[in-house]
C-alpha positions as CSV (number, residue, x, y, z in Angstrom):
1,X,124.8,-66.6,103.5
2,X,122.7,-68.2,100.9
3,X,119.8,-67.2,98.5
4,X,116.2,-67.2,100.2
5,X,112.6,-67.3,98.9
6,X,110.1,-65.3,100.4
7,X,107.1,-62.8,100.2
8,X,106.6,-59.2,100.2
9,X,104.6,-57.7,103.2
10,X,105.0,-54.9,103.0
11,X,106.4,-51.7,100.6
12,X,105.7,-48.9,102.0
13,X,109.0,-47.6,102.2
14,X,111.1,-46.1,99.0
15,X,113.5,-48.8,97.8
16,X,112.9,-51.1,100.3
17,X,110.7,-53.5,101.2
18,X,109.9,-56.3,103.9
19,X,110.0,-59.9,102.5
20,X,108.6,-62.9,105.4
21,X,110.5,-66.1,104.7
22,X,108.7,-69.4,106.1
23,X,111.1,-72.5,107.0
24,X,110.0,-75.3,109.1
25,X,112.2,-76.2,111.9
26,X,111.1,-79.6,113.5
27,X,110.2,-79.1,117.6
28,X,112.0,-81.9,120.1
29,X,109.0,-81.8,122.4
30,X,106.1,-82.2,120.1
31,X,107.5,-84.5,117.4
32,X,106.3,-82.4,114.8
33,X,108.0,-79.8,112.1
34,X,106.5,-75.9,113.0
35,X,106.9,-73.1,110.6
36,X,109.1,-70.0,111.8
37,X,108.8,-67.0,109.8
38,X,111.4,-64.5,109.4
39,X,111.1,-60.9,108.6
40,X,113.8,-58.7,106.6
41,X,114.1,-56.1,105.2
42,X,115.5,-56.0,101.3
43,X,116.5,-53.2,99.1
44,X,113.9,-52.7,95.8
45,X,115.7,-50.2,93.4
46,X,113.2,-49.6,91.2
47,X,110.1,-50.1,93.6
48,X,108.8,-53.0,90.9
49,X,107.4,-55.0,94.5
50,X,104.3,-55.0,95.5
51,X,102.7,-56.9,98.2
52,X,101.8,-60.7,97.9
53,X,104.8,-60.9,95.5
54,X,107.0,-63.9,95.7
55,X,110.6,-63.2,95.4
56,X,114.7,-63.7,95.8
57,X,116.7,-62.4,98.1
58,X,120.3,-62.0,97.7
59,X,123.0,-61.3,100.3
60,X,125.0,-57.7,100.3
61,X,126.8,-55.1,102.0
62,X,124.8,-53.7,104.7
63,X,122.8,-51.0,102.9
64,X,121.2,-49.4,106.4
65,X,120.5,-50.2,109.8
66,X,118.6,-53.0,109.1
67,X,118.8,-53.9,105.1
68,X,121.4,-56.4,104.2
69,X,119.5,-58.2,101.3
70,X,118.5,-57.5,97.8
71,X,115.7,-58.1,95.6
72,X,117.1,-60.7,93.0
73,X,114.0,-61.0,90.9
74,X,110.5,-61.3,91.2
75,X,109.4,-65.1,90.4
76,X,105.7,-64.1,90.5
77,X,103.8,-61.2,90.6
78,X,100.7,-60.9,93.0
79,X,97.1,-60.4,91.6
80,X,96.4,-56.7,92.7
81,X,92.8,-55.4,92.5
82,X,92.3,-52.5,91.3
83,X,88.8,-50.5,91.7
84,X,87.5,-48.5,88.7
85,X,88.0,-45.0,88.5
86,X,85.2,-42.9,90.0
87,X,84.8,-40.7,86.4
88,X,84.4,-43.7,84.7
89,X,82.0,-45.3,87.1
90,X,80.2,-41.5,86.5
91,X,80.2,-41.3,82.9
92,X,79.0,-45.6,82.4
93,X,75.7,-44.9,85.3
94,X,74.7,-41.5,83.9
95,X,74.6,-42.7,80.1
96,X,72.5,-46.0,81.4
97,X,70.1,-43.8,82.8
98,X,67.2,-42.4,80.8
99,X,66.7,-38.7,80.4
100,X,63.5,-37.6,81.4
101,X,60.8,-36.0,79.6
């Protein structure tokens, strides 16, 4: 087995997470390439993944059931958004708002 490429969908599990890797696979009828998209499931030690993250997966041992890969590295990090806490939105409105007299 070789290295693959791919991107996290999903890390709601501890340790693991599931990374979809596109390929394109070229179709006999229609003459044309089609993506296929792969799911598996890879084992995140320190649970650094997050969704939308690009990253390597490496070959092991089977780890579980379904979890024979490993996160190599993470070649880019998604941009996660991340909402203002509701004490600071509390404490930024009520000193905008005059007191009254």
């Amino acid at each position: 087995m070789k290295q693959v490429l791919g991107m996290v969908v999903s890390n709601k599990m501890q340790k693991s997470v599931v990374v979809a890797v596109d390929r394109l696979c070229y179709h006999n009828v229609y003459n044309r390439y089609v993506k296929r998209t792969s799911k598996f499931m890879a084992h995140d030690e320190q649970n650094l993944c997050n969704i939308g993250d690009r990253v390597r997966l490496d070959p092991s041992r089977p780890l579980s059931k379904h979890k024979c890969w490993v996160v190599a590295e993470i070649l880019k990090k998604a941009r996660i958004y991340v909402p203002p806490s509701a004490s600071v939105a509390d404490n930024v409105s009520s000193g905008s708002e005059a007191p009254a007299s």
